[in-house]
N, C-alpha and C positions, 0 to 999 in steps of 0.2 A: 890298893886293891885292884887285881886286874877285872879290865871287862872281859866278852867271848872272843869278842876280835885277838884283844890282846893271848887270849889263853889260844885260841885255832893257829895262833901266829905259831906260838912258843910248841904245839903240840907236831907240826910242821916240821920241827928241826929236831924233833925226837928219833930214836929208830926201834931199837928192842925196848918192848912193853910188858912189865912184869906184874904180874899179878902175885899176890902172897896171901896165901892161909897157913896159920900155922901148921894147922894137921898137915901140911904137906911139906913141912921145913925138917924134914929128918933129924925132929926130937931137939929143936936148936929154935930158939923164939922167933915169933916172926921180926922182931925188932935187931936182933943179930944179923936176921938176915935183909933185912930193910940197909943197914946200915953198910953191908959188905957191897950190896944192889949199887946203890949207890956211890961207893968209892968207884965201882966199877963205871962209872959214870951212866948209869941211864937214869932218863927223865922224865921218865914216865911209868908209873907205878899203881896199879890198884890194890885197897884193899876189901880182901871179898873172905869174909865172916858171917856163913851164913846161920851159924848154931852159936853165938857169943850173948853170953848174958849184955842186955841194952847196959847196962851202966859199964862194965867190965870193955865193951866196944865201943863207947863214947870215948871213953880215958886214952884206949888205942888209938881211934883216927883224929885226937886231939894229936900226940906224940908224933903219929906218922906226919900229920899236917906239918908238923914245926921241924922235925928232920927235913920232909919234902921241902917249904920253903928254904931253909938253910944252904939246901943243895940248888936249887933253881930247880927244880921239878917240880913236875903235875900228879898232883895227887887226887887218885877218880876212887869214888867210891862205889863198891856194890850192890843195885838196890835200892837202898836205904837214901831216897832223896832229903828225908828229914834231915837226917847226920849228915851230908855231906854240906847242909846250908847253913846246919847246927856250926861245926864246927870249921865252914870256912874252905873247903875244898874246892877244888878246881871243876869237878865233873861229879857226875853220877852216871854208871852203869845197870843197864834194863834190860833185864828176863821178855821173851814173848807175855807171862804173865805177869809181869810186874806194872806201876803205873805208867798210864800210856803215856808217849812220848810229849803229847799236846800239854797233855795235862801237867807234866813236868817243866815244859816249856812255861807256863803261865806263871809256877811256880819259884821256875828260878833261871829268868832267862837273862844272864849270864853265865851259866855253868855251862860247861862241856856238859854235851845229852848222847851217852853211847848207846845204839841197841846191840842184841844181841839178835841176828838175822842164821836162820839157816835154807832157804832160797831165793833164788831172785823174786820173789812175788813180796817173801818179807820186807826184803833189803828197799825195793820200791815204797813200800809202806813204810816203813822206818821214814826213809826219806822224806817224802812228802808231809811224813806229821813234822818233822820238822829236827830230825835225827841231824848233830855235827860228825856224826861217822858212825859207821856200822860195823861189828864184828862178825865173821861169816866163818860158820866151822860148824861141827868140828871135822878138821883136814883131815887126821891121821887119828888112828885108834887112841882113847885117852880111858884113864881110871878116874878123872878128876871132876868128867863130866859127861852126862848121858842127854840123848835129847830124841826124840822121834827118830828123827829123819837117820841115825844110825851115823856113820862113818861119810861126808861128802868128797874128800878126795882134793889133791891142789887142783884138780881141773874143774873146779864150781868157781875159783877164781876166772878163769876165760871165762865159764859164763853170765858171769852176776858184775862184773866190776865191769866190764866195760859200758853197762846200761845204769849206772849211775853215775852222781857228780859230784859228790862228796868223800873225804876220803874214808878208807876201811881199814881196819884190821885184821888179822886172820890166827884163829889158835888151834890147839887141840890136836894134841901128841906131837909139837912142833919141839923137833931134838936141834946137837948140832948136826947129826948125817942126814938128815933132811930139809934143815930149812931153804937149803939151796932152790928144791922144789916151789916153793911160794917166792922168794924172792926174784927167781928170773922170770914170773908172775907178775909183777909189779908190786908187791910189799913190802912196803916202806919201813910196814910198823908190826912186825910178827908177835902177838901175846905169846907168853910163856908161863908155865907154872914149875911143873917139877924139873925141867931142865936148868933152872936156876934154883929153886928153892929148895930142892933134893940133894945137890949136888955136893962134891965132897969138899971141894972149895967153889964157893957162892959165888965170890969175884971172877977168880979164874974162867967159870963156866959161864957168868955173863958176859965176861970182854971177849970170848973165843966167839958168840952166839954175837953180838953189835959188830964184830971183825966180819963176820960172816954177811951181813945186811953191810955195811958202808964196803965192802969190797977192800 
């Protein structure tokens, strides 16, 4: 069983960061496409189920776990800090309203603890409660996910990342004719949704989007 050291180590050497709901897999299981994800070799994966019957999503991020380890990836769950201690997962990902960072901390500090930031005043809070990285979006117009603050643009990356010290991800409408935008940004680790999970081949569209981050 790894510790956080060991998982911030392995999350480190990651680069495209896929996220999967099904409704957004173009009528194809998220487990097809979990499986295509990673042939295409990335390592890091969430899954974010936020309408799944509790038993019908236990069974899921049971399966995802045991793919993800088989592959050497990090499998982060949505939310749902229960399930992701339930069944053994590497992380848990936090909504501004979901449980607070601390209090996640207490509960499972060994897990990767991601928040979900959209200014720098969050991204500081995240931090300081005790966030292993912070998601900052949404970049680019998206259907997958709505939030206050509307559309922030790749230039909230200049603002917000260079006054933290943790590392970050960034999502939201991130295609491949754009990632380039966030990447000469400093993003290591760009989320994605429909530009993999929508795609007409899974693989294909994530190894052209990881070509794109490792240069």
């Amino acid at each position: 069983m790894m510790n956080l050291d060991d998982r911030m180590a392995r999350f480190e050497t990651t680069d495209l960061y896929v996220v999967i709901t099904e409704a957004f897999c173009g009528g194809r299981s998220g487990f097809e496409v979990l499986d295509e994800t990673l042939e295409a070799g990335v390592r890091l994966v969430q899954l974010r189920e936020k309408d799944m019957d509790d038993d019908i999503l236990r069974s899921r991020a049971l399966a995802f776990r045991e793919w993800t380890r088989r592959a050497g990836a990090l499998l982060i769950i949505n939310d749902r800090l229960d399930l992701a201690l339930d069944v053994g997962a590497d992380g848990v990902h936090l909504g501004q309203t979901d449980l607070p960072i601390d209090e996640a901390r207490a509960l499972g500090p060994e897990l990767i603890l991601g928040a979900s930031t959209h200014s720098l005043d969050e991204a500081l809070a995240a931090e300081r409660a005790g966030a292993d990285y912070v998601n900052i979006g949404p970049i680019f117009d998206t259907q997958t996910k709505s939030v206050p603050t509307g559309v922030l643009g790749p230039e909230a990356l200049d603002a917000i990342t260079p006054h933290i010290g943790i590392p970050f991800t960034c999502m939201g409408g991130i295609k491949l004719d754009n990632i380039a935008q966030v990447v000469e940004r400093g993003a290591r680790h760009p989320a994605v949704v429909t530009a993999v999970t929508a795609a007409a081949d899974v693989r294909e569209a994530a190894q052209a989007l990881r070509d794109a981050i490792t240069g």
